[in-house]
N, C-alpha and C positions, 0 to 999 in steps of 0.2 A: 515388466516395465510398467503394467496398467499401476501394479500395486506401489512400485518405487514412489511413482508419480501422486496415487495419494497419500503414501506418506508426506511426501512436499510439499500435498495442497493442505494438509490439516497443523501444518508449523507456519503457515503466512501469518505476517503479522506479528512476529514473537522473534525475527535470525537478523532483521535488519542488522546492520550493515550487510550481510552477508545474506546470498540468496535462502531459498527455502530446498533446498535436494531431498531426495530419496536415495537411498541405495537398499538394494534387497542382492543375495546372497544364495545361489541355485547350486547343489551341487546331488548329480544321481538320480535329476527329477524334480529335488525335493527342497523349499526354501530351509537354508539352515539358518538364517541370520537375516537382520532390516537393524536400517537406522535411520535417523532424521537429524538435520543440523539441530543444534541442540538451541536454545534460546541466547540474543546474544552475539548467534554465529558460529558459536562455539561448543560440545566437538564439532569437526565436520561429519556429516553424515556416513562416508566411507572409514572413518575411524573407528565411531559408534558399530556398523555392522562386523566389523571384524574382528575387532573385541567381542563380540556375541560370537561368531564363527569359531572363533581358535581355531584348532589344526583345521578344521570341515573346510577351512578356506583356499586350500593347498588344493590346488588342482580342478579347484571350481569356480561357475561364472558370475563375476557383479555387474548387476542391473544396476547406471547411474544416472539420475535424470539431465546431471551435469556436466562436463570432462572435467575430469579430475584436474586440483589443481595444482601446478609444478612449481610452484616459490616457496620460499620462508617467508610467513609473514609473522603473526603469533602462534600458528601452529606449524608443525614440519609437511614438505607438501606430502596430498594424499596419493599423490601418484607413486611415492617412493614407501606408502603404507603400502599399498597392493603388491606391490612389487615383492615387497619382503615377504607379504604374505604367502608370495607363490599361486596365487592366483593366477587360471592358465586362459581368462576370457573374460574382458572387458567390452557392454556392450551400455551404450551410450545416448542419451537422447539428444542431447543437443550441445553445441560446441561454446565454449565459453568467451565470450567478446573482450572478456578482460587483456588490456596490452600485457598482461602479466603472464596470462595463461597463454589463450588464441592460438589452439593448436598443441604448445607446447606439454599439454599431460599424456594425448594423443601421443606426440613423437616418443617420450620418456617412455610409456607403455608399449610401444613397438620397439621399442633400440632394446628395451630388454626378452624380447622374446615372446612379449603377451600378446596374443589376438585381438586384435578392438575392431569391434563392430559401431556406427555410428549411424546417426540419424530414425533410430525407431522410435516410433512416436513419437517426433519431433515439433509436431504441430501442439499436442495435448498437453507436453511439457513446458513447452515455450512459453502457454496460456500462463503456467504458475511460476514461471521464470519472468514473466514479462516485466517487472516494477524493476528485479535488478537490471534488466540489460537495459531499460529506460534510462538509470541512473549511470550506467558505462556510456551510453554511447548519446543520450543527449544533454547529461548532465543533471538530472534532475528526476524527479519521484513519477513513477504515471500515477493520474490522477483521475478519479471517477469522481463524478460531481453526483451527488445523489440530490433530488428534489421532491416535495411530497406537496401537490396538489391540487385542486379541487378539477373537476371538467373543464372548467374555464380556466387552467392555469392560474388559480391564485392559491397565495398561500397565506390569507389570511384576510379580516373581514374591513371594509375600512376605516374601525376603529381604531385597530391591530391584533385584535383576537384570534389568535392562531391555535391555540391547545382547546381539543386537538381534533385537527381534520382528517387524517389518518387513523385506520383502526390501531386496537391494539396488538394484533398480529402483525402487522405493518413497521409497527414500533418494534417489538422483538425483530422483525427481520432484517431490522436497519442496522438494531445493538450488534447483530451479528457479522454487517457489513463492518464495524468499527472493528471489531475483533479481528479480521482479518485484514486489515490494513495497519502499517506501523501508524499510522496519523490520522488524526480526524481536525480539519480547517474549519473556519468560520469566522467569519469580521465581527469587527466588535460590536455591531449595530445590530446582531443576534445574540452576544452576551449579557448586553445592554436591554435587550426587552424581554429578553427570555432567563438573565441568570444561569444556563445549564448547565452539568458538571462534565455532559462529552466524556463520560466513562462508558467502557462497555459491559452491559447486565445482564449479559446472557451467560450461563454456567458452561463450563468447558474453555470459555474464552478468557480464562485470567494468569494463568501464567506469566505473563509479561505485558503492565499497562499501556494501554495504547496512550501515545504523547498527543495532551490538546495543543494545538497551535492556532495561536490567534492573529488574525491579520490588524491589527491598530496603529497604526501611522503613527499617532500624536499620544498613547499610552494613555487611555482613557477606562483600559478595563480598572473597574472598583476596584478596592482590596479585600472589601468584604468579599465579593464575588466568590460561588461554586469554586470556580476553577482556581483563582488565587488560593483560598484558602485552605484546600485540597491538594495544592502542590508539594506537598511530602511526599503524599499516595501515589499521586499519577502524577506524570510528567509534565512538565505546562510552560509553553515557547511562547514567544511574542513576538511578533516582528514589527520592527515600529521604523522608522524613518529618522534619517539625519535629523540634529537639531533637536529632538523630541525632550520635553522634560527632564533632565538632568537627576532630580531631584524623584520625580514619578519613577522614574529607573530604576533608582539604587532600591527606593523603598520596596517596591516588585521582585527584586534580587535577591530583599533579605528575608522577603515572603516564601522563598523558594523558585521563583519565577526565572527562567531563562530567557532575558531580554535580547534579540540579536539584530541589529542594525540592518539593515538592505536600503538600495537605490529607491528612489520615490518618484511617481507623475503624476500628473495633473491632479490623479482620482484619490491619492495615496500611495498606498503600498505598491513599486509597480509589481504585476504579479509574475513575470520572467523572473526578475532578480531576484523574487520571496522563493520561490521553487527551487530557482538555482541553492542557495542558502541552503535549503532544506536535504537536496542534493548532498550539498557537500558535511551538512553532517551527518551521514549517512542512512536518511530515510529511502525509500525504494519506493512504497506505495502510501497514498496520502487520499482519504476519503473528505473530498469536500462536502459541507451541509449547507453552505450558504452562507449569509441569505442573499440577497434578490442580488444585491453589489456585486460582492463577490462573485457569483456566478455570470453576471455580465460582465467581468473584469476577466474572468479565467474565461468566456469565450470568445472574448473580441481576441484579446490574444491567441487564439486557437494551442489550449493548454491544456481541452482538455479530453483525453483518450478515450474515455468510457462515459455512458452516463445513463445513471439509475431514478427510473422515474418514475413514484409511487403516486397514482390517480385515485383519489376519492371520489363516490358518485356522489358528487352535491358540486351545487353552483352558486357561487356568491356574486358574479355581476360586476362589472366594470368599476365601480368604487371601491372595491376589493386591492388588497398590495398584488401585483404581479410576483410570478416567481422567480422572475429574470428579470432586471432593470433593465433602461433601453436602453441599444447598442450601435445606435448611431445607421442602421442599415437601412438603405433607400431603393435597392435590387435584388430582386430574390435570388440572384447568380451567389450575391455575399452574405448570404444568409449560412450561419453554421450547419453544417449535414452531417447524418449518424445516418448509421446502418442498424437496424435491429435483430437482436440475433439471439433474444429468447424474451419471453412474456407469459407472464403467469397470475393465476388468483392468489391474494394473499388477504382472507378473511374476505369483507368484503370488499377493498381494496384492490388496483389491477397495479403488479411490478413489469415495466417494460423495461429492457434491458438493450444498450446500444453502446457500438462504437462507432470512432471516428471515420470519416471517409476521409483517407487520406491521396 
């Protein structure tokens, strides 16, 4: 199961809609087969192994980090692939929340005779299932907000000099954060001073671009911009607000640009209804970078799951940009709270790693 499970972790990033599974293939001792959802979504991962198996599969056990699933949808379910297989042991990590499934590959896998084991290593699976059942069961992507900087929490000087206060180890390990997420977010007031392309640069991670999405109310990103003008290559959303430029739209659209409308408040884009959105067209996990807005936007809403937070040793000092905007908090009870649950050196950079307390 350890090994199912990384095959699932090294396809994040690349199965949206569809989670990320492993399936490995035991028979006599001895792995005869693995597979991974394929990019896309598509094959599923228990397809991929048994096509690698052929006969070896007859009477041996698959490791799935998922339960199998029992519908038609574009593919035939995988639960009636094992079946035919003859596979005599199905052992399972974790149960699938989908109304579609929940249960139902589990039952299909017993009414015909097959042994299923459930819940091993359930907790380590879950970890790399978490973005899809985020998008089952609250509608919407989990989102890690990552932030980069200085001692003093600022990310930049108060000219607006910001590249770059992060080493460049730090940089690569961010690239590598985007790689594994289907989405990298950012408002436009980091397009707008920074220009970035929000691709990911790190090698291994290009199989399938990660989609930039832009949070812009009122459609203000350039056309010249990185990210417009590159939207052949890489995928590039915008979520803009009713009302918005008519005209700013179409021409963004014939850019290549995916413009999609969502509900708006006071501040913009409201960002429940941007996530929702995102949600429903089927992203799963969504790496926010900022900036300061955004991140104050995605934490008053308490939106956001995880959060990645790269410190540089230097200090720039109260005229310095914050790396959160203010949040309107006047008691420390309503103060957003993380749990930290790994921290390490990256260059000379410290990456601290947290989740939500929920």
């Amino acid at each position: 199961m350890r090994a199912a499970i990384a095959l699932g972790r090294r396809a994040l990033g690349t199965t949206w809609p569809n989670p990320a599974v492993g399936c490995v293939i035991v028979r006599d001792g001895a792995i005869v087969a693995q597979g991974v959802t394929g990019p896309g979504g598509r094959p599923h991962a228990e397809v991929q192994a048994l096509a690698m198996a052929g006969e070896a599969a007859r009477g041996a056990t698959a490791y799935v980090t998922l339960e199998p699933c029992s519908h038609y949808g574009q593919t035939p379910p995988c639960a009636d692939a094992l079946i035919a297989a003859g596979v005599a042991h199905v052992v399972i990590a974790a149960g699938d929340p989908d109304p579609r499934v929940d249960g139902a590959g589990i039952a299909r896998l017993r009414d015909a005779g097959i042994d299923v084991t459930t819940g091993l290593l359930e907790d380590a699976a879950t970890e790399t299932l978490a973005g899809f059942f985020a998008r089952v069961r609250l509608g919407r992507p989990l989102v890690t907000l990552k932030l980069a900087a200085t001692l003093d929490g600022r990310i930049a000087t108060g000219s607006g000099e910001s590249q770059w206060i992060t080493s460049t180890s730090a940089r690569k390990t961010a690239h590598a954060m985007r790689g594994c997420h289907d989405a990298v977010l950012v408002g436009v007031g980091t397009v707008l001073a920074d220009d970035p392309d929000l691709t990911c640069r790190v090698p291994g991670f290009t199989s399938r671009p990660c989609v930039r999405v832009i949070a812009d109310s009122h459609l203000r990103t350039p056309l010249m911009s990185r990210v417009v003008s590159t939207a052949g290559e890489a995928p590039t959303w915008i979520l803009h607000r009713d009302g918005a430029d008519p005209n700013r739209a179409a021409a963004l659209s014939a850019a290549g640009v995916r413009c999609i409308e969502v509900t708006a408040d006071d501040m913009g884009v409201a960002p429940t209804a941007a996530l929702e959105a995102l949600g429903q067209a089927g992203l799963t996990r969504v790496l926010a970078e900022g900036g300061a807005r955004l991140a104050a936007a995605l934490l008053r809403a308490d939106l956001v799951d995880r959060l990645a937070w790269f410190t540089a040793p230097g200090i720039i000092g109260g005229d310095g940009w914050p790396a959160v905007q203010g949040m309107g908090v006047s008691r420390l009870a309503d103060m957003a709270h993380f749990t930290r649950v790994a921290q390490r050196a990256v260059g000379p950079d410290l990456l601290a790693e947290f989740t939500r307390v929920l």
